[in-house]
PyMOL commands that place a pseudoatom at each C-alpha (Angstrom):
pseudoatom trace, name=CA, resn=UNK, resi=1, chain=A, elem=C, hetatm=0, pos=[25.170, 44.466, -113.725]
pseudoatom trace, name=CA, resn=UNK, resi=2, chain=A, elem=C, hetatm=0, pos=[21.512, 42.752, -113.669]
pseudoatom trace, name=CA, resn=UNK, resi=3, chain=A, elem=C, hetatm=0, pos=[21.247, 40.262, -116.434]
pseudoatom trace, name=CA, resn=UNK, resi=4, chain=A, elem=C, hetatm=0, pos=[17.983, 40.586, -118.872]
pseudoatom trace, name=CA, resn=UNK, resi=5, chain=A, elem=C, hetatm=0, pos=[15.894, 37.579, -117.036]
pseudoatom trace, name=CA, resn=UNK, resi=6, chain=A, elem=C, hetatm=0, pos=[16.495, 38.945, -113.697]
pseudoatom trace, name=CA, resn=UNK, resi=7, chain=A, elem=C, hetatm=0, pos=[15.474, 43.138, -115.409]
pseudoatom trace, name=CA, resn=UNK, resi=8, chain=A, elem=C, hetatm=0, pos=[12.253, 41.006, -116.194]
pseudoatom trace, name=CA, resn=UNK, resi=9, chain=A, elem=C, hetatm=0, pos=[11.712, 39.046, -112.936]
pseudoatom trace, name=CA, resn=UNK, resi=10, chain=A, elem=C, hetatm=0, pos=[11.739, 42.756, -110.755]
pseudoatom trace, name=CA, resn=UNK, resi=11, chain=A, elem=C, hetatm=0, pos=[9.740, 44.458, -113.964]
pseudoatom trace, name=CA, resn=UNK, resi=12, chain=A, elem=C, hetatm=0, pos=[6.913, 41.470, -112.857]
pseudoatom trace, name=CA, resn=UNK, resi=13, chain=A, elem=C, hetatm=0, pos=[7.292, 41.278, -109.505]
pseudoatom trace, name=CA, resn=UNK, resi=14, chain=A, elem=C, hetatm=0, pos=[6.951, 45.134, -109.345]
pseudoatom trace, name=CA, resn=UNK, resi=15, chain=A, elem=C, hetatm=0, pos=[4.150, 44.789, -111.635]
pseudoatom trace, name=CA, resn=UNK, resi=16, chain=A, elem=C, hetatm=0, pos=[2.199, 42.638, -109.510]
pseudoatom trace, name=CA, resn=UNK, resi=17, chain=A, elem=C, hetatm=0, pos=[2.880, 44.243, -106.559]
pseudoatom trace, name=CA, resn=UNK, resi=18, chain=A, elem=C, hetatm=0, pos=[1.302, 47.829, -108.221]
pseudoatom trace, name=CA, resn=UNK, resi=19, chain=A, elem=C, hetatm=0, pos=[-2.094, 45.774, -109.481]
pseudoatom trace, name=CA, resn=UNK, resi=20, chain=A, elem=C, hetatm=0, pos=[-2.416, 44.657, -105.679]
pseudoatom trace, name=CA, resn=UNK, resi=21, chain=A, elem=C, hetatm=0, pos=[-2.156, 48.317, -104.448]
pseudoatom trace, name=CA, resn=UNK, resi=22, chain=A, elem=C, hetatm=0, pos=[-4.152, 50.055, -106.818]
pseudoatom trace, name=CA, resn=UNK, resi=23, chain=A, elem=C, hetatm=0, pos=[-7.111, 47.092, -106.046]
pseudoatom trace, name=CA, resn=UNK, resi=24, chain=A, elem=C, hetatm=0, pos=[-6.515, 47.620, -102.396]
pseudoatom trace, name=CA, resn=UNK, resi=25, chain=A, elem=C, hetatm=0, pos=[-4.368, 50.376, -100.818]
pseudoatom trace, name=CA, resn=UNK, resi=26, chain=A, elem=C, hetatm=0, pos=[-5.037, 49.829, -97.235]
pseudoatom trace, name=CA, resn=UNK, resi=27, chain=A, elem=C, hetatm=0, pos=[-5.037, 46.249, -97.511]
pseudoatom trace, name=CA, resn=UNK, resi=28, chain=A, elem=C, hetatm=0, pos=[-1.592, 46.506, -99.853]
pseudoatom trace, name=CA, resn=UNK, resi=29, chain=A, elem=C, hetatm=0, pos=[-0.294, 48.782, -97.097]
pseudoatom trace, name=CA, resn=UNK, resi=30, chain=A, elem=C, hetatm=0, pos=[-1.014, 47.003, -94.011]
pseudoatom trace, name=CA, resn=UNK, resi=31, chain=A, elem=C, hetatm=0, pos=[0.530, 43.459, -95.153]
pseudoatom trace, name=CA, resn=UNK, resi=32, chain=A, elem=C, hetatm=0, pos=[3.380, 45.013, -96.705]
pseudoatom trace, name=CA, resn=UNK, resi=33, chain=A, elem=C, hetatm=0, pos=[6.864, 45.187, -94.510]
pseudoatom trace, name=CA, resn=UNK, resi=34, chain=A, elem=C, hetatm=0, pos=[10.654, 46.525, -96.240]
pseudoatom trace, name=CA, resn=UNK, resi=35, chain=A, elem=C, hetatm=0, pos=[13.871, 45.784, -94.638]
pseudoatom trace, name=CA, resn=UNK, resi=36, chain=A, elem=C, hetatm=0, pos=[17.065, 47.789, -95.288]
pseudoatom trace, name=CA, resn=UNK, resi=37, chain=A, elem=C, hetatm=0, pos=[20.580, 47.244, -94.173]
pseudoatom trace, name=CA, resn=UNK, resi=38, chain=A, elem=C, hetatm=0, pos=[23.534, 49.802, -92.841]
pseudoatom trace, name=CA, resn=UNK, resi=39, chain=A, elem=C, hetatm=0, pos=[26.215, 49.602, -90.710]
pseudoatom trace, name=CA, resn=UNK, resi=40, chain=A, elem=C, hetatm=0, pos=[26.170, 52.075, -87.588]
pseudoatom trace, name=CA, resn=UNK, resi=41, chain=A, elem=C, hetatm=0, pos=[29.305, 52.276, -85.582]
pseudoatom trace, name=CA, resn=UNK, resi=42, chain=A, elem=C, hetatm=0, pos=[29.613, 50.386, -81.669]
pseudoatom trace, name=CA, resn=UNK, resi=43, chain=A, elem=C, hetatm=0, pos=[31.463, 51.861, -79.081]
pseudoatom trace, name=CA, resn=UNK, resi=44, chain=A, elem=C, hetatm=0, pos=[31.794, 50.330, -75.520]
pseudoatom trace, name=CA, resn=UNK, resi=45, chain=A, elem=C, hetatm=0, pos=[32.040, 53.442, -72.801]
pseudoatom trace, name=CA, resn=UNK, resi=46, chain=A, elem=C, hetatm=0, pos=[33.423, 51.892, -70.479]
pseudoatom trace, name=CA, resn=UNK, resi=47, chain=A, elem=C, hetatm=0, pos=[36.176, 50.492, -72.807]
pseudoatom trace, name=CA, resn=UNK, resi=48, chain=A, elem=C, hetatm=0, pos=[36.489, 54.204, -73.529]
pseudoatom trace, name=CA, resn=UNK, resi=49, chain=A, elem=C, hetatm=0, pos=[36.752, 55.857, -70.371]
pseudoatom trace, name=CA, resn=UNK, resi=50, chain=A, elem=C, hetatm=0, pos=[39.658, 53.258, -69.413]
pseudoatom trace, name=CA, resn=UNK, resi=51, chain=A, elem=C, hetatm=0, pos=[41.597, 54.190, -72.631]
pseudoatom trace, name=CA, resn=UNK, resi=52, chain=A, elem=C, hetatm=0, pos=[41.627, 58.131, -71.533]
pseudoatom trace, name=CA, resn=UNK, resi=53, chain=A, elem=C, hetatm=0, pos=[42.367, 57.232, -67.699]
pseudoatom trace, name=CA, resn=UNK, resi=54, chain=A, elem=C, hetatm=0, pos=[46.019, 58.492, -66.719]
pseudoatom trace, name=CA, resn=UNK, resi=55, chain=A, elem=C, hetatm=0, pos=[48.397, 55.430, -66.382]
pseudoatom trace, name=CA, resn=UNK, resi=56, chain=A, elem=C, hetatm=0, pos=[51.785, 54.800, -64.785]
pseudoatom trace, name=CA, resn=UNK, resi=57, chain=A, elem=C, hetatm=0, pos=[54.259, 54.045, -67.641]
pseudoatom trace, name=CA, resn=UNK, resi=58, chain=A, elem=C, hetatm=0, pos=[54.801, 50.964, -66.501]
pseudoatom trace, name=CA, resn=UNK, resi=59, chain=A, elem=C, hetatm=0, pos=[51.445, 49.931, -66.797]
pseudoatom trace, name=CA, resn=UNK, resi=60, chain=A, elem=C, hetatm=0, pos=[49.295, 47.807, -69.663]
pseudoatom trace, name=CA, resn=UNK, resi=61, chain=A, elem=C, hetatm=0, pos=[47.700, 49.822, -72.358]
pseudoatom trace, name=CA, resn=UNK, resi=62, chain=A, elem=C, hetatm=0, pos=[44.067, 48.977, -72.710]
pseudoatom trace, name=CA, resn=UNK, resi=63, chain=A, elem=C, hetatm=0, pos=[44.218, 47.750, -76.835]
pseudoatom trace, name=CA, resn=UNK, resi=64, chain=A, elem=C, hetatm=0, pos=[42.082, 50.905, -78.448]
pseudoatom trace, name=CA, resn=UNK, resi=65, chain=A, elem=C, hetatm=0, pos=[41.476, 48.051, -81.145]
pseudoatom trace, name=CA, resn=UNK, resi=66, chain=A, elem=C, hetatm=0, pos=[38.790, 46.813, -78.908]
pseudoatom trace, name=CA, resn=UNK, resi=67, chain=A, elem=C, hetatm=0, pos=[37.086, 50.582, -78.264]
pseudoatom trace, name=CA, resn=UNK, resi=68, chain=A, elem=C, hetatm=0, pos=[34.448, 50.874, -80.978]
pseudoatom trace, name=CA, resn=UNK, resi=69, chain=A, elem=C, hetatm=0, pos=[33.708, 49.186, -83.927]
pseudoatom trace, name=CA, resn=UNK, resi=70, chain=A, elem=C, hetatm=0, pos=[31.124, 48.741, -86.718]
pseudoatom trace, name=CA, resn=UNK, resi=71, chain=A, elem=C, hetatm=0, pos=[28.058, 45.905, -87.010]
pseudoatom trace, name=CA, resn=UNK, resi=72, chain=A, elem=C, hetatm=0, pos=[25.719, 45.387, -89.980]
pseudoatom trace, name=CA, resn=UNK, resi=73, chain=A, elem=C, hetatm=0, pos=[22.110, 47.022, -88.337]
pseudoatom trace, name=CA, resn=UNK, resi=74, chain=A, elem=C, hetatm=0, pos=[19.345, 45.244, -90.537]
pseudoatom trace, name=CA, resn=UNK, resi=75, chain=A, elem=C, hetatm=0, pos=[15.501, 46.980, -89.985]
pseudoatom trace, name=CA, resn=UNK, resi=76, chain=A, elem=C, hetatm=0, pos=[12.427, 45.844, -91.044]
pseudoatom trace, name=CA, resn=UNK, resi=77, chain=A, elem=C, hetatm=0, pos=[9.200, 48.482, -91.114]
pseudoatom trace, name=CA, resn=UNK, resi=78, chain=A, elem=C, hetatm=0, pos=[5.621, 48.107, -92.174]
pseudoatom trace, name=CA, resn=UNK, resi=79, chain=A, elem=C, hetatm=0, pos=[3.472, 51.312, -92.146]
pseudoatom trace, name=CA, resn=UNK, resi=80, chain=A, elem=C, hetatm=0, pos=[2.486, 51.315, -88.308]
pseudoatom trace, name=CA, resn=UNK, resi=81, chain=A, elem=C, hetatm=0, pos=[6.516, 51.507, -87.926]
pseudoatom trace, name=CA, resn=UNK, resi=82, chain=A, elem=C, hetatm=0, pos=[9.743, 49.186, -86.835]
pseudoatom trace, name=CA, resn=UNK, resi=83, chain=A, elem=C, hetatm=0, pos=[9.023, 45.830, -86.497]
pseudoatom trace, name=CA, resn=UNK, resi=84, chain=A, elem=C, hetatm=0, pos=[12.708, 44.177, -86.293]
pseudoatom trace, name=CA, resn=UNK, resi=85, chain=A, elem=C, hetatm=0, pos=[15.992, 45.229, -85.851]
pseudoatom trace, name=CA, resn=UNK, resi=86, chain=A, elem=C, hetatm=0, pos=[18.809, 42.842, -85.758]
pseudoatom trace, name=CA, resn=UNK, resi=87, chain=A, elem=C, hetatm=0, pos=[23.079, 43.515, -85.424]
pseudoatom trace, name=CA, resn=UNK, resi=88, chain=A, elem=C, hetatm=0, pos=[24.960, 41.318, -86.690]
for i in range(1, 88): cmd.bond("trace and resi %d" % i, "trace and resi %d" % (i + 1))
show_as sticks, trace
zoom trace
C-alpha cells in the first residue's frame, strides 16, 4: 500500500514531468528513457539434447535441474527504441 507522502511525491513528479512535455514534446520525448522488468525463461540446447539422448541403464543421468531456468530480463527504451538489456 503507498503511504500519503509517497501518493504526493509520484502526483509531483508526474506533474512536472507533464509541464515539461506539453512545453516541449520532441524535446520531452527524445531525453526521456523507461525501463521495465520480467523474467523470460533460459534453456541451454545442448543441455537439452543430452537429456533426450538414449542411455545405457547403467549410465549417469544428466540432472534435468540444470536444463532451463528463469533470469530477471531488465529493458530500458527511449523513443528511437532499446537501449539496454541486462539478465540477471
Amino acid at each position: 500500500m503507498l503511504t500519503a507522502e509517497i501518493r504526493h511525491i509520484s502526483m509531483q513528479t508526474s506533474s512536472r514531468n507533464l509541464d515539461l512535455y506539453l512545453a516541449d514534446p520532441v524535446k520531452f520525448l527524445r531525453r526521456y528513457v523507461t525501463m521495465d522488468e520480467t523474467c523470460a525463461h533460459h534453456f541451454d540446447p545442448e543441455m537439452k539434447l543430452q537429456s533426450i539422448q538414449w542411455k545405457h541403464p547403467t549410465s549417469g543421468q544428466v540432472s534435468k535441474d540444470h536444463i532451463g531456468h528463469k533470469v530477471m530480463a531488465s529493458v530500458c527504451w527511449d523513443r528511437e527504441g532499446v537501449r539496454m538489456i541486462d539478465y540477471l
